[in-house]
C-alpha positions, -999 to +999 in steps of 0.1 A: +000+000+000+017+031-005+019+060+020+001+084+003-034+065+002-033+074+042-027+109+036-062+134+037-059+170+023-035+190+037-010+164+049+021+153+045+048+126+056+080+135+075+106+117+092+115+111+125+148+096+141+172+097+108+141+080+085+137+048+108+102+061+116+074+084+094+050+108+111+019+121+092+010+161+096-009+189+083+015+223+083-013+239+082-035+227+120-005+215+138+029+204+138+050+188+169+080+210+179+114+201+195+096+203+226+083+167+221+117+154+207+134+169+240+106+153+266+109+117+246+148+118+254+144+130+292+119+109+302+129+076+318+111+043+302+126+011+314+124-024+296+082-036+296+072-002+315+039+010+300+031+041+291+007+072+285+011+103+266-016+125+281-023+155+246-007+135+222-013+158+194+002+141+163+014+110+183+052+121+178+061+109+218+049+076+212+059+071+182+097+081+191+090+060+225+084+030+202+117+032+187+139+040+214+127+025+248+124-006+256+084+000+269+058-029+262+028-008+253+020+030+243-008+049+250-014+084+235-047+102+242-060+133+227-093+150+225-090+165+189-105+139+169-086+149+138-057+150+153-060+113+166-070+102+134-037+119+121-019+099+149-035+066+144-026+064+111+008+071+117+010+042+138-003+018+111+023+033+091+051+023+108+034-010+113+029-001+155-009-010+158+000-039+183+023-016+201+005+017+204-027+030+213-042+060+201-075+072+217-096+098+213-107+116+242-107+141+272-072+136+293-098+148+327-114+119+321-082+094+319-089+081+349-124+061+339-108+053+311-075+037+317-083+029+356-064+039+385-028+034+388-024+021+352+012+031+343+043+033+350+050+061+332+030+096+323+041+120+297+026+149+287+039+184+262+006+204+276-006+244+267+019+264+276-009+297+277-036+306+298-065+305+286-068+346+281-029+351+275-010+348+243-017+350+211-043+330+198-040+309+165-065+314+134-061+275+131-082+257+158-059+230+162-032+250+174-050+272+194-063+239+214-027+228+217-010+258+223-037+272+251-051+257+283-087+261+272-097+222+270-077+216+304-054+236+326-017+226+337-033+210+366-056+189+349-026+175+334-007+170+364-043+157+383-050+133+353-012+115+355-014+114+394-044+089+392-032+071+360+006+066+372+015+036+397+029+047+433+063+051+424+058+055+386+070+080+366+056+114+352+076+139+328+065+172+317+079+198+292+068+233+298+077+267+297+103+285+326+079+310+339+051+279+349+081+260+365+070+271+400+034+260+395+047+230+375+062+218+409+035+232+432+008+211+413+039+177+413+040+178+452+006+183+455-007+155+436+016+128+453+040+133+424+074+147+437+097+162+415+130+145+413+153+153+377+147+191+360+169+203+331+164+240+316+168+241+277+181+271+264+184+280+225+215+292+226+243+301+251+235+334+267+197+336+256+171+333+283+159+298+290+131+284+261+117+250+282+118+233+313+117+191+314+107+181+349+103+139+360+087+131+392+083+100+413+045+093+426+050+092+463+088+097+459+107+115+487+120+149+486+149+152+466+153+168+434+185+168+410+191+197+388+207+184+356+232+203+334+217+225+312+206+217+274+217+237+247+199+237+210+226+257+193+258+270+202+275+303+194+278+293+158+244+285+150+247+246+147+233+220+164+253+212+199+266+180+203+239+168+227+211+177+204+227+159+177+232+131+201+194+133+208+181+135+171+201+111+158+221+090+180+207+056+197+191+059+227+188+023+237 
């Protein structure tokens, strides 16, 4: 069958991971960002965990997850019903369908639909904007994915507390100014921070994301990692970032 019978209006095929994998995506709704790329590498999946991607948009987390962990099964849930269509069939197009799971549907109500304490492992890129902040997006897609007007940071973080085993693992991306809500909303949902890394874009530029990972019902200690750089002074991808794009991860 060839790829472009699974492709609607709009669409198109990248790559992911040096062409080992193919993602399908319409420029025009929404596309994933490094964002994703960066939480797939921080995140730690051991051998047969399973896992859920809470907003997976186009499915890029678990589709990278596939490829580079060692996990038994993938969840990704999104609410966008196009968008989960364009996910789906970007699992059958890497030939994933007995691997990953994408279903459509509201991440508030994760719990009645995966059960309590499900996973061993939570990930989620949410909205970075209130509801009322930023600037919104003529496509509707992006506008969903880029603000918290289906769900809030702390339905995120809510949601993976009742999904994730005690001492599972949850990983969020998000941006610097939300890092001290980020770990308010962790702690207070039984899910204590314990790695955080700052990316910046370049050396000397102001910090672009945060990548926190918590332990549910994990003591209090957190390790600050070294910092990530995109690009350094020259413009070109650091070694790190190469490392994560296209080096092996397992």
């Amino acid at each position: 069958m060839a790829d472009d019978v699974l492709l609607k209006p709009g669409e198109r095929i990248d790559r992911l991971i040096d062409d080992r994998l193919k993602i399908i995506q319409n420029p025009q709704a929404f596309r994933f960002s490094a964002d994703a790329v960066l939480l797939a590498r921080f995140v730690t999946v051991k051998p047969g965990d399973t896992v859920c991607d809470l907003g997976t948009g186009t499915g890029v987390i678990p589709l990278l997850l596939s490829a580079q962990t060692k996990a038994s099964r993938l969840y990704g849930l999104e609410i966008q019903t196009e968008m989960a269509d364009m996910a789906r069939r970007s699992v059958a197009l890497n030939g994933l369908t007995k691997k990953i799971s994408i279903d459509t549907g509201d991440l508030r109500e994760a719990l009645a639909r995966y059960g309590s304490s499900r996973f061993d492992v939570v990930v989620s890129n949410p909205p970075y904007n209130s509801a009322g902040l930023g600037r919104l997006n003529a496509s509707d897609a992006m506008t969903l994915a880029r603000h918290e007007i289906m769900c809030t940071l702390e339905d995120v973080v809510a949601a993976a507390s009742k999904i994730t085993k005690s001492r599972g693992r949850t990983a969020l991306v998000h941006k610097p100014h939300r890092l001290v809500d980020l770990l308010v909303l962790l702690r207070t949902y039984r899910l204590e921070p314990k790695r955080l890394q700052v990316v910046y874009a370049r050396p000397g530029q102001k910090p672009g994301f945060v990548l926190v990972e918590a332990i549910k019902d994990g003591g209090a200690e957190l390790e600050i990692l070294n910092p990530l750089y995109i690009y350094d002074a020259n413009g070109e991808y650091t070694a790190e970032l190469r490392d994560i794009y296209f080096g092996e991860w397992e």
